[in-house]
C-alpha positions as a Markdown table, in Angstrom:
| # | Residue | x | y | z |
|---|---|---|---|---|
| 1 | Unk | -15.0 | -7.5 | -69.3 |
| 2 | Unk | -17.2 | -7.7 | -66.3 |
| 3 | Unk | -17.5 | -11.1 | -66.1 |
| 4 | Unk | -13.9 | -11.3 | -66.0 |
| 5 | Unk | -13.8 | -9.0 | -63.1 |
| 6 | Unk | -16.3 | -10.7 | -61.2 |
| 7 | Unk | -13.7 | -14.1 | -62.1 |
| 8 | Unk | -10.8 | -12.5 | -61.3 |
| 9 | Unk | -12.6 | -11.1 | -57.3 |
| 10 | Unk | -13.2 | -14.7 | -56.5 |
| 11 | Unk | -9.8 | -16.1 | -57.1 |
| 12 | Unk | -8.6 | -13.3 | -55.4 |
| 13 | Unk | -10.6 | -14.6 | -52.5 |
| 14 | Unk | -9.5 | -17.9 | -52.9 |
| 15 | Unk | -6.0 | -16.7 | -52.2 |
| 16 | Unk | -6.3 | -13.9 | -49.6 |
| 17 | Unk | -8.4 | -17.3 | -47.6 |
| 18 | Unk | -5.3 | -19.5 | -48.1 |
| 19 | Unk | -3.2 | -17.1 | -46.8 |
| 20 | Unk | -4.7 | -16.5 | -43.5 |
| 21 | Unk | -4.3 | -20.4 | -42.8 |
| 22 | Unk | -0.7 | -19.5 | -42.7 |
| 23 | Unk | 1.7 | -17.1 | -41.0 |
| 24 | Unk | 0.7 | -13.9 | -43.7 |
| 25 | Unk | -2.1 | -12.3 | -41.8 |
| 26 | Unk | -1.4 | -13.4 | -38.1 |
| 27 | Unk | -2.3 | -9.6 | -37.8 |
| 28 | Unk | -6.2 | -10.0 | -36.8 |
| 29 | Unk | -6.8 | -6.3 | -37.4 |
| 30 | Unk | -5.0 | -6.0 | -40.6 |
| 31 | Unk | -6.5 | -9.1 | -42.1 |
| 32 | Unk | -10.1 | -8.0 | -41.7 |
| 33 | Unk | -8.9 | -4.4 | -43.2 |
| 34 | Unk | -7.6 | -6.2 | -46.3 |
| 35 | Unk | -10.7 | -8.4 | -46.7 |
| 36 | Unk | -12.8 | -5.5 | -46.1 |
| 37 | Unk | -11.2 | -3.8 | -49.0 |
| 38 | Unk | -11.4 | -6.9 | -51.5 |
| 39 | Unk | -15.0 | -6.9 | -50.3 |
| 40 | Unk | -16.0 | -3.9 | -51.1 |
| 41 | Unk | -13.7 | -4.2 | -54.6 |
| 42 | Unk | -15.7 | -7.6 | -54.7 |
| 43 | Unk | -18.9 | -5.3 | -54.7 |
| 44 | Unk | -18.1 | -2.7 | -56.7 |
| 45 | Unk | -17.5 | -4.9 | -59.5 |
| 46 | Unk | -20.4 | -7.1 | -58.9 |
| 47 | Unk | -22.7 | -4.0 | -58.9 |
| 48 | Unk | -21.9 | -3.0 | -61.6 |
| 49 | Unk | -22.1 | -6.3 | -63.6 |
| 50 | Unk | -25.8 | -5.7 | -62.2 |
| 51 | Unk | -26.2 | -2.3 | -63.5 |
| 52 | Unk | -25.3 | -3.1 | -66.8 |
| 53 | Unk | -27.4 | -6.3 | -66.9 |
| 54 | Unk | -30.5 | -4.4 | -65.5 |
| 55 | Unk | -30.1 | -1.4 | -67.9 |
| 56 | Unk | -30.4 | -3.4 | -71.0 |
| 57 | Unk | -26.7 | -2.8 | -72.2 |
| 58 | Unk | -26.0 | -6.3 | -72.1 |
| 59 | Unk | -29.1 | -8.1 | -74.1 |
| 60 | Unk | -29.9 | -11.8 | -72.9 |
| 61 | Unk | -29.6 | -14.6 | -74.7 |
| 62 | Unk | -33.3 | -16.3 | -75.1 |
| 63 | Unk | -33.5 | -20.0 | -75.9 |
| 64 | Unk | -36.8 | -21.5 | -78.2 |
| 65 | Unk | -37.9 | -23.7 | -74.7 |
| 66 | Unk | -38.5 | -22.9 | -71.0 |
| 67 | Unk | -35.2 | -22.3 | -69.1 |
| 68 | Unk | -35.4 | -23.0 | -65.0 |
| 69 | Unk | -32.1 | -22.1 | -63.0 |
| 70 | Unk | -31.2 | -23.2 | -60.0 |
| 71 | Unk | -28.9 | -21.2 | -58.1 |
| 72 | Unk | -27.5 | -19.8 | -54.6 |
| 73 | Unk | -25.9 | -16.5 | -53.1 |
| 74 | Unk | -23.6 | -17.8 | -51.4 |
| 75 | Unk | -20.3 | -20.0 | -51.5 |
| 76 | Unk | -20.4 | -23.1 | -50.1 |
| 77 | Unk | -22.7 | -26.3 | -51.1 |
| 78 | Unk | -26.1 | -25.7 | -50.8 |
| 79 | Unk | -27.9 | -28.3 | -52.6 |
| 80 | Unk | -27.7 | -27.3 | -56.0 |
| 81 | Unk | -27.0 | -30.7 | -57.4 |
| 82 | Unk | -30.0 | -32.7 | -56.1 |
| 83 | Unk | -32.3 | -30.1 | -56.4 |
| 84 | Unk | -31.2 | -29.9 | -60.1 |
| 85 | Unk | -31.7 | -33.8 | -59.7 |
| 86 | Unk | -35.3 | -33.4 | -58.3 |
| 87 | Unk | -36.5 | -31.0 | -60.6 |
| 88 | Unk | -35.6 | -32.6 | -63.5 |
| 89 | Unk | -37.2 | -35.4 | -62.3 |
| 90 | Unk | -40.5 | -33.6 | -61.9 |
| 91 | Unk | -40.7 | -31.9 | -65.2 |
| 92 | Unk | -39.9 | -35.3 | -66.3 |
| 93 | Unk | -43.5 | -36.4 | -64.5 |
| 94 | Unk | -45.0 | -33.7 | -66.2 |
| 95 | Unk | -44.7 | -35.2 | -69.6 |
| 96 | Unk | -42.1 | -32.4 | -70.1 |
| 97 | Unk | -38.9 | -33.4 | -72.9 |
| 98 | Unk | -36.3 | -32.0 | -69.4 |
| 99 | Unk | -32.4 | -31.5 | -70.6 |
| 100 | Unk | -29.9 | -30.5 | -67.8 |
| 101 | Unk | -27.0 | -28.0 | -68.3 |
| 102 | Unk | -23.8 | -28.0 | -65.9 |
| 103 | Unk | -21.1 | -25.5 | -66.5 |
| 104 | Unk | -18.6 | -28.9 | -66.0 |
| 105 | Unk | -16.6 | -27.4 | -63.6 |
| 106 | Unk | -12.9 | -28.8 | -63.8 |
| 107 | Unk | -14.3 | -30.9 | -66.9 |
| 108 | Unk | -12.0 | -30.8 | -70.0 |
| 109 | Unk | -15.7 | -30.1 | -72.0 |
| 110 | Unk | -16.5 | -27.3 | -70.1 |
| 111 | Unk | -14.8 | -24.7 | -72.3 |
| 112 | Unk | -16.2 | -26.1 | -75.7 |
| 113 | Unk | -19.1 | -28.1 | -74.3 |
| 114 | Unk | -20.3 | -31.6 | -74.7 |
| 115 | Unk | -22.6 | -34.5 | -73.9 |
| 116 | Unk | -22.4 | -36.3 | -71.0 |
| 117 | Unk | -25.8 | -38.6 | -71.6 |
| 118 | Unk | -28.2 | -38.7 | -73.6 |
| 119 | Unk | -30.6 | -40.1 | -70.8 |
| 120 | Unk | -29.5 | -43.9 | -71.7 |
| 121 | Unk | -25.9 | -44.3 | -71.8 |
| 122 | Unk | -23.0 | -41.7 | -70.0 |
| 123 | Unk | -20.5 | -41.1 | -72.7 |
| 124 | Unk | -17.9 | -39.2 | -70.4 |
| 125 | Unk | -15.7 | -39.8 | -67.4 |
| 126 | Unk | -15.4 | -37.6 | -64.5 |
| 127 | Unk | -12.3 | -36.2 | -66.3 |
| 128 | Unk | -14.6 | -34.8 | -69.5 |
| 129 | Unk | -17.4 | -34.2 | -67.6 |
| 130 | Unk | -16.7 | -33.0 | -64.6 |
| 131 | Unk | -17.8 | -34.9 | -61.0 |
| 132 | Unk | -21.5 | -32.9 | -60.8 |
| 133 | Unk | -22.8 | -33.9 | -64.0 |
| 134 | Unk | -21.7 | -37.2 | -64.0 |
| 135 | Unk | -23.3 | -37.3 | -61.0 |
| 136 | Unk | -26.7 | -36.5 | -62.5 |
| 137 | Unk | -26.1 | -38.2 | -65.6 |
| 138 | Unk | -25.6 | -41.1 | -64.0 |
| 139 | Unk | -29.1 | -40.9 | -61.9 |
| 140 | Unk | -31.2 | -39.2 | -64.5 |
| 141 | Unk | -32.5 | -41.8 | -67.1 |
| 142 | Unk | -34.4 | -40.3 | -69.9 |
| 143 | Unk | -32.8 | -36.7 | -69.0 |
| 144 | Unk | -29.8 | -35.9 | -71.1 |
| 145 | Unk | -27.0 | -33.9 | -69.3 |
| 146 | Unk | -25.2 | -31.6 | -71.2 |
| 147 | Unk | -22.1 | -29.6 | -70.4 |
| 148 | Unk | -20.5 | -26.4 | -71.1 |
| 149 | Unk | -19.3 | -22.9 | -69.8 |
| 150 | Unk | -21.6 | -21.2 | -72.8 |
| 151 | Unk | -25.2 | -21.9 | -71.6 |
| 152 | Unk | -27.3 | -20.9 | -74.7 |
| 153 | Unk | -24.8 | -22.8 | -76.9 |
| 154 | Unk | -25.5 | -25.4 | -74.6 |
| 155 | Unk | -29.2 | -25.3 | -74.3 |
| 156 | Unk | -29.7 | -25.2 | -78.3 |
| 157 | Unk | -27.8 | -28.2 | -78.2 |
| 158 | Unk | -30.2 | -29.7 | -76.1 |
| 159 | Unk | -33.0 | -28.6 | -78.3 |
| 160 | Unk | -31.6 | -29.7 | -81.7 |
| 161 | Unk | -30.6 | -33.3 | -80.1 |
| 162 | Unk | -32.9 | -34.3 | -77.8 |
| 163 | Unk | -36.0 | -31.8 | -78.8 |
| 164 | Unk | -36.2 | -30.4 | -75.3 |
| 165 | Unk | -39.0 | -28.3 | -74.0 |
| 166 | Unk | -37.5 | -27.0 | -70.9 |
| 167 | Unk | -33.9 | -27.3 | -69.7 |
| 168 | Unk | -32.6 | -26.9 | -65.8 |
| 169 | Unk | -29.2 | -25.0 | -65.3 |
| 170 | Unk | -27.4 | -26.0 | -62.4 |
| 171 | Unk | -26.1 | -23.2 | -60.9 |
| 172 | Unk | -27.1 | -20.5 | -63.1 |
| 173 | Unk | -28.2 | -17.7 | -60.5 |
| 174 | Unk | -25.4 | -15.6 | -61.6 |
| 175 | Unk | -25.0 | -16.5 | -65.6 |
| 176 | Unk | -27.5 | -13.8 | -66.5 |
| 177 | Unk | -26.5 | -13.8 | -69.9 |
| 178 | Unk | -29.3 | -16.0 | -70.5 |
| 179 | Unk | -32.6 | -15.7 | -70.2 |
| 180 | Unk | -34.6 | -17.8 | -67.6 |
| 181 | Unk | -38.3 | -18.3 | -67.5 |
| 182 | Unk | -37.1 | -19.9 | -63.3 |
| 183 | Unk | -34.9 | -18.2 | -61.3 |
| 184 | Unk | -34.9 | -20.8 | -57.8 |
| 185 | Unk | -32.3 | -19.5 | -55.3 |
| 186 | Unk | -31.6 | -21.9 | -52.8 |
| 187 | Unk | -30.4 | -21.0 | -49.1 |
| 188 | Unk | -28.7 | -23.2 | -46.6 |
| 189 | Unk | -31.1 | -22.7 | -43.6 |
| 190 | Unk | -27.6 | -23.3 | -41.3 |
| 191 | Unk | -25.7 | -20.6 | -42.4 |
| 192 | Unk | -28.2 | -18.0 | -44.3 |
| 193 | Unk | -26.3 | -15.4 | -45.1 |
| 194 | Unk | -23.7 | -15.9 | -43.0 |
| 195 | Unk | -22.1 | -12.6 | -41.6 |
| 196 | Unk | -23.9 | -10.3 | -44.5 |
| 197 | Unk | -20.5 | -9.5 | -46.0 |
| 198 | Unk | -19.9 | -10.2 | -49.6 |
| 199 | Unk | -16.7 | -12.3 | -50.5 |
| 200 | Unk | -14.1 | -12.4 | -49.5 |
| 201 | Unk | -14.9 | -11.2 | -46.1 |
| 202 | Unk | -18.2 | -13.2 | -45.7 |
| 203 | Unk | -19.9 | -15.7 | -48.1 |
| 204 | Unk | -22.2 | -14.1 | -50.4 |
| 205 | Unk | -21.6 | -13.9 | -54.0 |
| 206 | Unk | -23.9 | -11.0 | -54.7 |
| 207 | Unk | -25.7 | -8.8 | -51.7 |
| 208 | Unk | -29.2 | -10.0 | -50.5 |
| 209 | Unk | -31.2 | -7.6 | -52.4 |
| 210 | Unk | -30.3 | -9.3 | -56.2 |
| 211 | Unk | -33.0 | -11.7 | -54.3 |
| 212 | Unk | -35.9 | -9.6 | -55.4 |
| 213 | Unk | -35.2 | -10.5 | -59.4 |
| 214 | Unk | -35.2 | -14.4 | -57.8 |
| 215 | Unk | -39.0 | -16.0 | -58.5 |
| 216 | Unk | -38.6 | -17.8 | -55.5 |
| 217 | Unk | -36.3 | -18.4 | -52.7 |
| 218 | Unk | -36.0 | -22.8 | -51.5 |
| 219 | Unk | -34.7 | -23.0 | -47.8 |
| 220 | Unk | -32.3 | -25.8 | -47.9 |
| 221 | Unk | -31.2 | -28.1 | -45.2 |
| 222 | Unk | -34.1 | -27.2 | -42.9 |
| 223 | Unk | -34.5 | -28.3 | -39.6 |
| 224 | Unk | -37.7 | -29.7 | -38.1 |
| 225 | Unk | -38.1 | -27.2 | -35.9 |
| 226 | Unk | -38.1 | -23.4 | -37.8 |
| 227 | Unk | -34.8 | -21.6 | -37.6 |
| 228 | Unk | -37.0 | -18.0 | -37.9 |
| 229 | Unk | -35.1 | -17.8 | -41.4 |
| 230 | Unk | -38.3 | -18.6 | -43.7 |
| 231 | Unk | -39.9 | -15.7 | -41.6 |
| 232 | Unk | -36.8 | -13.5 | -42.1 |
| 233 | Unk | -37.0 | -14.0 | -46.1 |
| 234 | Unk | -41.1 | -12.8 | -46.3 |
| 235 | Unk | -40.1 | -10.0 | -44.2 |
| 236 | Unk | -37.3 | -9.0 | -46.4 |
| 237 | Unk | -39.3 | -9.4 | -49.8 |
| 238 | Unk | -43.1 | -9.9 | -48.8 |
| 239 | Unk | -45.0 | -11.8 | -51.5 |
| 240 | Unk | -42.2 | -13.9 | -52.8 |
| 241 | Unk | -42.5 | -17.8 | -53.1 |
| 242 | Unk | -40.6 | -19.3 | -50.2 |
| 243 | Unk | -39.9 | -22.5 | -49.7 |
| 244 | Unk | -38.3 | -25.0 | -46.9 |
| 245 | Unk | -36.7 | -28.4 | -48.4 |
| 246 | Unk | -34.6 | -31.1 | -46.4 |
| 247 | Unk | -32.3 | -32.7 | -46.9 |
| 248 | Unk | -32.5 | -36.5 | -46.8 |
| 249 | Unk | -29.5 | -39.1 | -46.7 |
| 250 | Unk | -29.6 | -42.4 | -48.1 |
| 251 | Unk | -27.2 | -45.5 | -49.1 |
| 252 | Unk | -26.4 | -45.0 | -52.8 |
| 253 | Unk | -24.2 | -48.3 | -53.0 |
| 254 | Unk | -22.1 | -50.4 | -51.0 |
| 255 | Unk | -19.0 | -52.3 | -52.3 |
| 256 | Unk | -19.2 | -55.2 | -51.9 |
| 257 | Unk | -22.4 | -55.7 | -52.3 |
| 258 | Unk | -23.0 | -57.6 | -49.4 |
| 259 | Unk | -22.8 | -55.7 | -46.1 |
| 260 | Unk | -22.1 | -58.6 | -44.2 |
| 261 | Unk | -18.4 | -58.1 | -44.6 |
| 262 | Unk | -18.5 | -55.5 | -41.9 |
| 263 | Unk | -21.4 | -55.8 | -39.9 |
| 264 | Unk | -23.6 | -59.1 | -39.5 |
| 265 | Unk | -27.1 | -57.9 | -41.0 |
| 266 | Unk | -28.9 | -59.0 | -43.7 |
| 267 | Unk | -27.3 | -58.1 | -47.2 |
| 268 | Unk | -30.8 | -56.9 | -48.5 |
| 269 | Unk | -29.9 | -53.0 | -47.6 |
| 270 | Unk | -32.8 | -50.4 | -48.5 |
| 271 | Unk | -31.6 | -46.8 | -49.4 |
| 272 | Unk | -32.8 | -45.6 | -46.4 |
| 273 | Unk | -31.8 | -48.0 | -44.1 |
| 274 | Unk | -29.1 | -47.2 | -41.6 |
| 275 | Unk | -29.0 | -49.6 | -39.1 |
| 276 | Unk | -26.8 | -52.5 | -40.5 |
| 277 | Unk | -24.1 | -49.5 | -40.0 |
| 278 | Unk | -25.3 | -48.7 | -36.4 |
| 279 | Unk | -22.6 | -51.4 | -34.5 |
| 280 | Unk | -19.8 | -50.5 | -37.0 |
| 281 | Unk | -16.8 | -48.2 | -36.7 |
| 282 | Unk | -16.3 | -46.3 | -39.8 |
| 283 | Unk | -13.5 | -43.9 | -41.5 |
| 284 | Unk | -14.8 | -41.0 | -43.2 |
| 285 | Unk | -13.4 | -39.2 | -46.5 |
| 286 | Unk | -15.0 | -36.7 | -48.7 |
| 287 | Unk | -14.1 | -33.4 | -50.5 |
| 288 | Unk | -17.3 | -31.4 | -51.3 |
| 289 | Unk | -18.1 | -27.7 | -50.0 |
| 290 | Unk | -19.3 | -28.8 | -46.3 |
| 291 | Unk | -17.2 | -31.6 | -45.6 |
| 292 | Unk | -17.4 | -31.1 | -41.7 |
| 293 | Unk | -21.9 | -31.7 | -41.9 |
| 294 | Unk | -20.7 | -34.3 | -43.5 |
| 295 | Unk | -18.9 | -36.1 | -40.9 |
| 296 | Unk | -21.8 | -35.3 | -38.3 |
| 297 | Unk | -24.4 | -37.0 | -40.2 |
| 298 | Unk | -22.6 | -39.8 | -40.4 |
| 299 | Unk | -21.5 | -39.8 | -36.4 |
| 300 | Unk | -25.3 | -39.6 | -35.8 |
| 301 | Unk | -25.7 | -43.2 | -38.0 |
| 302 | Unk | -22.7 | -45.6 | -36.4 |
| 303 | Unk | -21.0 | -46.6 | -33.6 |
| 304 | Unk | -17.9 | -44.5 | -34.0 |
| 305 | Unk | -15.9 | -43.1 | -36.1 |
| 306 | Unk | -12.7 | -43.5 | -36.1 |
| 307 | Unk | -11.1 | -41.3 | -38.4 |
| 308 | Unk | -11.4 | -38.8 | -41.0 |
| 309 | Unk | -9.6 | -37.6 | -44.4 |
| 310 | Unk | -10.9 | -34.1 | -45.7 |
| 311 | Unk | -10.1 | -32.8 | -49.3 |
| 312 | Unk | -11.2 | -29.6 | -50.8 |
| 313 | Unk | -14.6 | -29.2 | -53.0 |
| 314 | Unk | -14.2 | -31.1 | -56.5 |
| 315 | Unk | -10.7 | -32.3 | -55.5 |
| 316 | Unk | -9.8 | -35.1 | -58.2 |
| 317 | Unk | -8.5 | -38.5 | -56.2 |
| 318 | Unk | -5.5 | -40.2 | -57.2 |
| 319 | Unk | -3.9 | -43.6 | -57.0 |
| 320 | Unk | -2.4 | -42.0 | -54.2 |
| 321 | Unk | -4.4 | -40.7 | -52.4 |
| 322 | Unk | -7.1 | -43.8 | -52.0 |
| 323 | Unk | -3.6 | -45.8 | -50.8 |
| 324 | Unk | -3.1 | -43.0 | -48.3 |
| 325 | Unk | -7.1 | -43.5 | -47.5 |
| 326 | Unk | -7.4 | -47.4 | -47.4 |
| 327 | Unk | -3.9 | -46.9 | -45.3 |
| 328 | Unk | -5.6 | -44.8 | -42.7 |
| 329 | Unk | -8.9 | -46.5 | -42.4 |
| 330 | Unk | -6.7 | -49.8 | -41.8 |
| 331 | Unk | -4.4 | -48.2 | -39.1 |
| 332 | Unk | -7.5 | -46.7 | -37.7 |
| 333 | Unk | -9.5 | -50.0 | -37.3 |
| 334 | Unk | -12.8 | -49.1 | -38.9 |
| 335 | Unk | -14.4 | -51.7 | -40.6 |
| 336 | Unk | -15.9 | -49.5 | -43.2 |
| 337 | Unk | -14.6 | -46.7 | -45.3 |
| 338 | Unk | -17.9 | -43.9 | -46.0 |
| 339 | Unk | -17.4 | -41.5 | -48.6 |
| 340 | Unk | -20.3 | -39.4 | -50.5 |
| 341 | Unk | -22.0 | -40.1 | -54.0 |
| 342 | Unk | -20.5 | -36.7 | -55.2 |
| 343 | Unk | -16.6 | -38.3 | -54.5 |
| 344 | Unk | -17.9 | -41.4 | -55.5 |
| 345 | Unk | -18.1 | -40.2 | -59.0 |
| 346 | Unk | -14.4 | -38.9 | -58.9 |
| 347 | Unk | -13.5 | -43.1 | -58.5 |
| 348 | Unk | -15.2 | -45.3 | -60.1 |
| 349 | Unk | -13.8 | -46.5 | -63.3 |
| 350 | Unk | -10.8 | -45.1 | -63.0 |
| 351 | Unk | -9.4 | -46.4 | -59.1 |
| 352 | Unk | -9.7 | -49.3 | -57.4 |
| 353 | Unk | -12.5 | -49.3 | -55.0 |
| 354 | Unk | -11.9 | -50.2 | -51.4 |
| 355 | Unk | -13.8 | -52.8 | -50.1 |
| 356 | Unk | -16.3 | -52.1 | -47.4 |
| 357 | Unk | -17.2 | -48.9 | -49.1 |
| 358 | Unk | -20.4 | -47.3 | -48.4 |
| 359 | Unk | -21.3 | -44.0 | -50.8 |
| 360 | Unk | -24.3 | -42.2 | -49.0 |
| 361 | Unk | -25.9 | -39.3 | -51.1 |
| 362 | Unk | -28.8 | -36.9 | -50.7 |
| 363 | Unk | -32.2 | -36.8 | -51.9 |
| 364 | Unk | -34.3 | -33.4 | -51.5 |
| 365 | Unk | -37.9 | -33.4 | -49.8 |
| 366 | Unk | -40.2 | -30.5 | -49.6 |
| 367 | Unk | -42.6 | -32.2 | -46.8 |
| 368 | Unk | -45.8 | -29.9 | -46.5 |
| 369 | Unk | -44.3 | -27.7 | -49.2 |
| 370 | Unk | -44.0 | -30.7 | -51.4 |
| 371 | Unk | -47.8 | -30.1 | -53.8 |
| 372 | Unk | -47.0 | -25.7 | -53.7 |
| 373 | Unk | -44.1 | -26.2 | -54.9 |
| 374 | Unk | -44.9 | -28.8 | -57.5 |
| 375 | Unk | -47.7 | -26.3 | -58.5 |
| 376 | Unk | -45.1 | -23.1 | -58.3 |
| 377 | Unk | -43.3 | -25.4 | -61.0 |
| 378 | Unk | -46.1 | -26.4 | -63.3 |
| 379 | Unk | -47.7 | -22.9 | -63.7 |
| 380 | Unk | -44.2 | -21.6 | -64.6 |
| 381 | Unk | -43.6 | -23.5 | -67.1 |
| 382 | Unk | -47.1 | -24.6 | -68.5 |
């Protein structure tokens, strides 16, 4: 029943936030009244989903294998997915049989839960699978990816398939019906914790003292210089493992192949290479959680951009929609059309793919924090 609450508070969010785009609430003061009572209704049922969780009067599920979560506290994109990415990846290293486990968010499997790989061929389509773990599935080989809203029904499959010895949950800060052995919370270093109001009035899921049953706390989407955020988290729970990680772009695939369709460079593109995009004007689509970071990262890599087409976070494309895209870009002028490796996964096989495509995604670094954390990670779960 409280997880149905705790359901039912978001989508109330959802609503009361659509809202206020329009006409509803043009009342400034009685808008931030009403969200200050959700918010508080927000946390009252939150709390005490918490209570009865820490009392013991809801027993966790435990699975036969080392379970690592990888979570947030807050709404928005923070990195989840390529952290899930590099951490499998790692385990992988470690000699470590590594399954992941996706909810499958907007998947048709995510209710009775499926396989999406089994680390050499994806059996699913975005509609099945949902866009996140086809995403992994389809850059994890040798890591099978397995979906569905029931975690330990989930993570037994993984261990009666594919023999695991440790599985990763993607965003599983908040399932605490099952056990973890790993609790990472990751923490956009931009935002933080945005106006320290819990949903719907700010952007945290659960107030910043659930932090303290976290093992340890990543930074995500660090600066170079400090922000004075990784100093703010040892202050608020001193001896925790904190973390900063970065986040670094690079060209997942271009389509056609060969760039020199729109711009003159050599067609032998390395994922980190930039330049051949650095003379060319570009239109911009995407719908993932920060769609406007995005867009800058992008206007920091080309010559201009000349237009941009914004959808919401997991927003499934239609025929229609790529016409409306490839229509726009056209009108625009741009000789290339940039999307990310997250919306990428909502296309292929099923539309047309524009030419002079370019899908950039994300890889996660730790820099100096690169050989603690890999230790952090091994003594965990060795």
């Amino acid at each position: 029943m409280i997880d149905n609450i705790f359901k039912s508070m978001k989508s109330l969010r959802n609503t009361i936030l659509s809202a206020m785009t329009g006409n509803e609430f043009s009342n400034t003061t009685f808008s931030l009244s009403v969200l200050y009572l959700l918010s508080r209704l927000y946390g009252w049922g939150v709390g005490l989903r918490s209570s009865i969780y820490d009392a013991g009067f809801v027993r966790q599920k435990k699975l036969p294998c080392r379970v690592i979560s990888i979570g947030n506290l807050t709404v928005g994109g923070t990195g989840k997915t390529p952290m899930t990415i590099y951490v499998a990846r790692m385990l992988q290293d470690l000699g470590l049989r590594t399954a992941v486990i996706s909810r499958g968010y907007k998947g048709a499997m995510e209710r009775q839960g499926g396989i999406v790989s089994d680390g050499k061929t994806v059996f699913s389509g975005v509609e099945t699978a949902g866009d996140e773990p086809l995403m992994m599935a389809r850059s994890l080989r040798g890591i099978p990816v397995i979906v569905g809203r029931n975690r330990f029904n989930a993570g037994m499959l993984a261990i009666r398939d594919f023999s695991a010895d440790v599985v990763v949950l993607d965003d599983g800060f908040q399932h605490r019906r099952l056990h973890r052995d790993v609790d990472l919370v990751l923490i956009d270093d931009k935002t933080f914790l945005g106006n320290g109001h819990l949903l719907p009035r700010g952007i945290l899921r659960e107030p910043p003292s659930v932090l303290a049953r976290s093992h340890a706390c990543v930074l995500t989407r660090s600066p170079k210089n400090p922000t004075g955020h990784f100093e703010n988290l040892h202050q608020m729970f001193p001896g925790k493992e904190i973390f900063r990680a970065f986040h670094t772009p690079y060209i997942h695939g271009l389509f056609p192949e060969d760039p020199h369709d729109f711009a003159k460079q050599s067609p032998l593109v390395k994922p980190g290479d930039f330049s051949f995009l650095r003379n060319s004007s570009v239109f911009i689509f995407s719908g993932i959680a920060k769609n406007k970071e995005f867009q800058e990262m992008v206007k920091e890599k080309v010559k201009s951009v000349r237009g941009c087409r914004e959808y919401p976070d997991h927003h499934f494309y239609t025929r229609g929609d790529m016409e409306n895209i490839i229509g726009l870009a056209g009108q625009s002028g741009a000789e290339a059309i940039i999307t990310t490796e997250k919306d990428f996964s909502r296309l292929g096989g099923r539309i047309q793919i524009p030419s002079n495509l370019v899908v950039i995604g994300v890889k996660i670094s730790f820099g100096e924090d690169g050989e603690r954390f890999s230790r952090f990670i091994q003594n965990r779960v060795q």
